[in-house]
C-alpha positions in Angstrom: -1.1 10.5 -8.7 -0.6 6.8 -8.8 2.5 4.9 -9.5 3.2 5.2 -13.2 1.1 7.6 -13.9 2.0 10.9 -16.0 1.9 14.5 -14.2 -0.8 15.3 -16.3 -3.5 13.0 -15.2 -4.5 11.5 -12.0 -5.8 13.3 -8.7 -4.2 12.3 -5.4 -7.2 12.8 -3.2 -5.4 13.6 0.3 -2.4 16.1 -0.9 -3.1 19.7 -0.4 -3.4 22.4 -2.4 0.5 23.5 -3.3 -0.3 27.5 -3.5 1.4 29.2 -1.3 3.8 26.2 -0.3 7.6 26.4 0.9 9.9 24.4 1.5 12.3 23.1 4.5 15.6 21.4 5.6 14.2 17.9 7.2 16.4 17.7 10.0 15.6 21.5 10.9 11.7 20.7 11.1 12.9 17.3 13.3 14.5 19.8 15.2 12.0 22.1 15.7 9.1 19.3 15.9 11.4 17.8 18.7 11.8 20.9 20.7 7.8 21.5 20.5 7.5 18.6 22.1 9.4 18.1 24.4 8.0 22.1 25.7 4.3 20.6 25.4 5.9 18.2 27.9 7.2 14.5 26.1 10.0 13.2 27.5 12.7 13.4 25.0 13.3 9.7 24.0 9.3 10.1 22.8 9.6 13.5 21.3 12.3 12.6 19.2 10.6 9.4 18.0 7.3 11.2 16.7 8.6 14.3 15.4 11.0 12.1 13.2 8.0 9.7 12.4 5.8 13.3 11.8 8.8 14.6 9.2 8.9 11.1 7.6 5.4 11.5 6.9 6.1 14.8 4.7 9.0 13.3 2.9 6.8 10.2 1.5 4.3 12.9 0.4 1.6 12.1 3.4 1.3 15.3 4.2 -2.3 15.0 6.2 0.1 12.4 8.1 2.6 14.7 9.2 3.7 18.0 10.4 -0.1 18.9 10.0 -0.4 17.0 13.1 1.9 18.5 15.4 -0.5 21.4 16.6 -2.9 18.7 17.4 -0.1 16.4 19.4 0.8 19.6 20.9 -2.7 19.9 22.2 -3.5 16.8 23.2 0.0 16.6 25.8 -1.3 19.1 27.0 -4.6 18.2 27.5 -3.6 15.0 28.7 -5.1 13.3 26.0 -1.5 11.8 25.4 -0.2 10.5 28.0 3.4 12.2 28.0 5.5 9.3 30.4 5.7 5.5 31.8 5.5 2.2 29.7 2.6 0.5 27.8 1.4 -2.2 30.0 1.9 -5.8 28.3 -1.1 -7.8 28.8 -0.2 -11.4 27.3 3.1 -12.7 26.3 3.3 -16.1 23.9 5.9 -17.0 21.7 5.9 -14.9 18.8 3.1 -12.7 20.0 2.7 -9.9 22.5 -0.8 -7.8 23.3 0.3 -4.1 24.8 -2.4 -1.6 26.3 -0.8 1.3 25.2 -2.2 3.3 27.8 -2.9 6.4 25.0 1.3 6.9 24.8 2.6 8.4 21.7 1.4 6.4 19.0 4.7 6.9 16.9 6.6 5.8 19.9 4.8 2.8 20.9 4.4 1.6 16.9 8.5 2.0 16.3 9.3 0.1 19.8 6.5 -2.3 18.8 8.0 -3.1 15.1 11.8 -3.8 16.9 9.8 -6.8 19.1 8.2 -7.6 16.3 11.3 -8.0 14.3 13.1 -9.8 17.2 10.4 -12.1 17.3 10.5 -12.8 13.8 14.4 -13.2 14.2 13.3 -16.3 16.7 9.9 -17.4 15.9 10.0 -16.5 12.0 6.9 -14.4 12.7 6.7 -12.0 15.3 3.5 -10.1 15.9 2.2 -7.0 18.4 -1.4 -6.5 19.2 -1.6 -3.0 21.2 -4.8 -1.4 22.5 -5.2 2.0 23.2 -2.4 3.8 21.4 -2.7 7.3 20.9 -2.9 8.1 17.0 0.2 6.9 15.1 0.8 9.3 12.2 2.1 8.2 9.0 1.8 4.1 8.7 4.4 4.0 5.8 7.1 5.3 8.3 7.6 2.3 10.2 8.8 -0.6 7.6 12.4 0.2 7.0 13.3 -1.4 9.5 12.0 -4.9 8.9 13.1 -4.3 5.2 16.9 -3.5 6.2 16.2 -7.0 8.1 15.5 -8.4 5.3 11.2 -9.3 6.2 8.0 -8.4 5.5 5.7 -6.4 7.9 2.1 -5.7 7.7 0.9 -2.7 9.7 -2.7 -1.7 10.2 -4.9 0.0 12.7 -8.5 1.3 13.2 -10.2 4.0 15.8 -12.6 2.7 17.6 -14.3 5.2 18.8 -14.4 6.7 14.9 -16.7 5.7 12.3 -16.8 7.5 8.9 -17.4 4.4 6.6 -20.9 2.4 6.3 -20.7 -1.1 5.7 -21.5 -2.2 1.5 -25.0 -1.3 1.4 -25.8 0.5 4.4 -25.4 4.5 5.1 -24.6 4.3 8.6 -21.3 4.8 9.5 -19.9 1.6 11.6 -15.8 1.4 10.6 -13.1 4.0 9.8 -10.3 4.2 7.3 -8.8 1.2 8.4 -5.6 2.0 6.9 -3.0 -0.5 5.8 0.9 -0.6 5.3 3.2 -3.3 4.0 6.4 -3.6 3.0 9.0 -6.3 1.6 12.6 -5.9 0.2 12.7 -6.1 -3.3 16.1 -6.1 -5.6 16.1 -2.4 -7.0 13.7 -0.5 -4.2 11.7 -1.8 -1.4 7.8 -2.7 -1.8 6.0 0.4 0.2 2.1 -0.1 0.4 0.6 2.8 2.6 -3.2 2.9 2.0 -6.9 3.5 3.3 -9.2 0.4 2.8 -11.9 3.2 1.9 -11.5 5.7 -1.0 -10.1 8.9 1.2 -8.5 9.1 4.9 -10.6 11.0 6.8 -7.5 13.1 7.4 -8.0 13.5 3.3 -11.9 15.0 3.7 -10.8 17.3 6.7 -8.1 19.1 4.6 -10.9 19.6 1.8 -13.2 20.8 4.3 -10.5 22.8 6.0 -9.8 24.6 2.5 -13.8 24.6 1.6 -13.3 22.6 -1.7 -15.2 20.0 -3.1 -13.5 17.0 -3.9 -13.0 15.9 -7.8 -14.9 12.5 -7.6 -17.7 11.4 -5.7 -15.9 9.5 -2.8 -18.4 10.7 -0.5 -22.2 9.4 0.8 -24.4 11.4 2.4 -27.4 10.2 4.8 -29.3 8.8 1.7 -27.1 7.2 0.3 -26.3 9.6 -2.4 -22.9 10.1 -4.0 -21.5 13.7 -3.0 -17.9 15.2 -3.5 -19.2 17.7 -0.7 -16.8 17.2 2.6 -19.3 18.4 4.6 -21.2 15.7 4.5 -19.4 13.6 6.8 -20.5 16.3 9.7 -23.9 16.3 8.8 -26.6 15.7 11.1 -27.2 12.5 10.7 -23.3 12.2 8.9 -22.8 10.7 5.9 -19.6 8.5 4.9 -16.6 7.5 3.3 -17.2 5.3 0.1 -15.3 1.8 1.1 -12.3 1.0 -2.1 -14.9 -0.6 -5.1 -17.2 2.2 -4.4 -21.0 2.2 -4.7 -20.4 -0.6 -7.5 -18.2 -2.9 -5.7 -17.5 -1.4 -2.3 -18.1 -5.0 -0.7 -14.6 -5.7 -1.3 -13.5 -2.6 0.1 -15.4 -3.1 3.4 -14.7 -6.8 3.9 -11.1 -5.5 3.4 -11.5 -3.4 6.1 -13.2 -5.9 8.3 -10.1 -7.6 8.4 -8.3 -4.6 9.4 -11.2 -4.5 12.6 -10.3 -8.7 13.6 -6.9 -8.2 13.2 -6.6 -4.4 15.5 -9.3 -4.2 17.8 -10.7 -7.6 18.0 -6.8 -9.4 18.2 -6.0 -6.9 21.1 -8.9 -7.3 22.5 -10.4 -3.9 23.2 -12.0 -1.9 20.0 -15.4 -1.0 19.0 -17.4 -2.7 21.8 -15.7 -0.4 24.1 -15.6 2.4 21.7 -12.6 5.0 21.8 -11.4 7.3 24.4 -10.7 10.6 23.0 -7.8 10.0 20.0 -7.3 6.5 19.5 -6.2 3.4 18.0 -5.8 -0.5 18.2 -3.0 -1.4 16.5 -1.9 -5.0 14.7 2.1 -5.2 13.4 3.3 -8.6 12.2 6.7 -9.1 10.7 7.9 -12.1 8.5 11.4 -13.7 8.2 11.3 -15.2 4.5 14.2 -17.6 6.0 11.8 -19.4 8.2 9.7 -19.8 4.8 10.9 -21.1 1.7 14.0 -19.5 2.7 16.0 -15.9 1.8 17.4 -16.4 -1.5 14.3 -17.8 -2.7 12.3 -15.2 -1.9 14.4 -12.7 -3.1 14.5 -14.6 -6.8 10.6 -15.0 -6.7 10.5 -11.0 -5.9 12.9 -10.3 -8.7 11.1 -12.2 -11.3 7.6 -10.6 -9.9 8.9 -7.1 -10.3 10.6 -7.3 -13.7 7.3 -8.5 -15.1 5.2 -5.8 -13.3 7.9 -3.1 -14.9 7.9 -4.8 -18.0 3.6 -5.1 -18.5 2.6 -3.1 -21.1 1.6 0.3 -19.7 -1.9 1.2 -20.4 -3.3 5.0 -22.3 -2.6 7.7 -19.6 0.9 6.0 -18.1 4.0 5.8 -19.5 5.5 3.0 -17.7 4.5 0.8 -14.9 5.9 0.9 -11.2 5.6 -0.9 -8.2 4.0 -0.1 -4.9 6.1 3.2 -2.5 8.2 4.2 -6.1 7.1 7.4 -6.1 7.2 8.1 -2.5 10.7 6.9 -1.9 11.4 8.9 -5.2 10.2 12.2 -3.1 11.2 10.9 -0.3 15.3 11.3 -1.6 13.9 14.9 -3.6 12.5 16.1 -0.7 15.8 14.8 1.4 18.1 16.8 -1.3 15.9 20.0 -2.2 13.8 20.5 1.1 10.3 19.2 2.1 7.3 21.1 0.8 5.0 22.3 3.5 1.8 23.8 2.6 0.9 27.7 3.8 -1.4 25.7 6.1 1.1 23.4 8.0 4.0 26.7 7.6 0.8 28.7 9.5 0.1 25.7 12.4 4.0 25.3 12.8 4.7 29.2 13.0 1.9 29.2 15.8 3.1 26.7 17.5 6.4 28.0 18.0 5.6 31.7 18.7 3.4 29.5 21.4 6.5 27.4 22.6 9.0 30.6 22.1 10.9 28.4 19.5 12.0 30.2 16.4 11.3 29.3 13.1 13.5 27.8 10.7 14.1 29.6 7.3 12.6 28.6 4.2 14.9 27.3 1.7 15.3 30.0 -1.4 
């Protein structure tokens, strides 16, 4: 549901169905994420990085973003369609910027060693910023900004597929971009500023769990062919496929896509490989940029500006349907600590992919918690 809003009303469009749900230590599905991968064949330094990044996922309630992934990880090492060792390549190196071919590494790997140079950078330059071109997918986009919030910056985070397209341009019904997600995060006084979200009304991680489950979505965030609203997942697989709305919808999706378009300059285009090569297999072109608020109108500005532009969001009268007003990532860092405490909840789906894909690996299970 979105921030502020009551239990009772609201639909968050890419959670899953919690029938049939248990729940888990985290550090025992690290574990057993870790030991999955490094069997599939990851050297451990890169296991380790994307099964945390996979668990982290699940904690901030991104469940599409995380341990429902691993089987399909698992799958592509072995396929090759991850490549398992080496280093990404760095194709240009200029002050504050760096441009890395990723060379379809772990995602989660190449994302968390490209936020530290980002953050060194930032140290330096007051910005830092890595373009990287074929990454392999990179999970859960709200994982990766603690650490330029314990250093006190901002980071922007975004990435597209360029060899995926699932949402038309405003007015057309072909499909030309993807999800384009976006994060963002900055330290505020009480809890950090989280901002993990698709520049289009669903992931298309969000329509293949609906399709996976054979459910029709609540609201028309769907087109097909004709340009027809549809809460029908299929849709997107049709022959010829329809598409994602863009955020604004049929009304005012143009703000939605030209969001999105930035996302496409600022990934692909920046790193200098994207949709006029198309992807190879699982991809993405990836854009981090982290801020140093003391190379700006300095720390403890900043931090008095944020403070007053919080207490006024809390403060805003809430409107019929919420009971209070919160800002971006408070409920997700609220799970995230339940979730730490009580277990995170894994759908019977992900509890089914993970049980396979340890009977596959010969690693046991852990137990549910009671």
């Amino acid at each position: 549901m979105p921030d502020g809003q009551r239990a009772t009303g609201g639909h968050r469009m890419s959670q899953p169905s919690a029938h049939g749900a248990a729940r888990y230590r985290a550090d025992e599905l690290a574990a057993l994420a870790r030991a999955l991968l490094e069997r599939a064949g990851l050297p451990q330094d890169k296991a380790g990085d994307v099964a945390e990044v996979l668990v982290a996922g699940d904690l901030l309630g991104k469940s599409t973003h995380g341990l429902a992934l691993l089987p399909l990880y698992l799958r592509e090492i072995e396929s090759g369609g991850m490549t398992a060792a080496g280093e990404p390549e760095i194709l240009n190196d200029i002050g504050a910027c760096q441009t890395w071919d990723g060379r379809k590494l772990p995602g989660p790997w190449l994302a968390r060693r490209a936020t530290a140079e980002a953050i060194a950078r930032a140290r330096h330059f007051g910005l830092g910023a890595v373009a990287i071109q074929r990454s392999h997918h990179t999970a859960c986009l709200g994982a990766y900004l603690q650490p330029a919030i314990d250093a006190g910056c901002l980071m922007l985070l975004t990435l597209t597929d360029p060899g995926h397209s699932s949402v038309a341009p405003f007015g057309g019904v072909t499909p030309v971009l993807t999800s384009n997600p976006i994060a963002f995060g900055a330290p505020a006084p009480d809890a950090p500023i989280l901002i993990d979200m698709s520049t289009a009304l669903m992931t298309n991680g969000g329509v293949a769990a609906y399709r996976q489950r054979g459910e029709s979505l609540p609201h028309p965030f769907l087109m097909d062919a004709e340009g027809r609203p549809s809460t029908d997942p299929n849709v997107i697989a049709a022959d010829p496929p329809g598409s994602i709305l863009p955020l604004g919808g049929l009304e005012a999706g143009h703000k939605g896509f030209s969001i999105g378009l930035i996302v496409e300059l600022l990934t692909g285009c920046l790193a200098g490989r994207g949709r006029a090569e198309g992807g190879d297999g699982w991809s993405a072109a990836v854009f981090i940029l982290v801020m140093d608020p003391a190379a700006f109108g300095g720390t403890e500005n900043f931090n008095r500006q944020v403070k007053i532009l919080a207490e006024r969001c809390h403060a805003a009268q809430p409107r019929p349907g919420f009971d209070h007003v919160d800002l971006p990532g408070a409920h997700a860092l609220a799970r995230r600590e339940r979730q730490m405490r009580d277990g995170v909840q894994l759908s019977a789906g992900i509890v089914a992919g993970l049980t396979a894909s340890a009977a596959r690996f010969d690693q046991p299970m852990p137990a549910a918690i009671a």
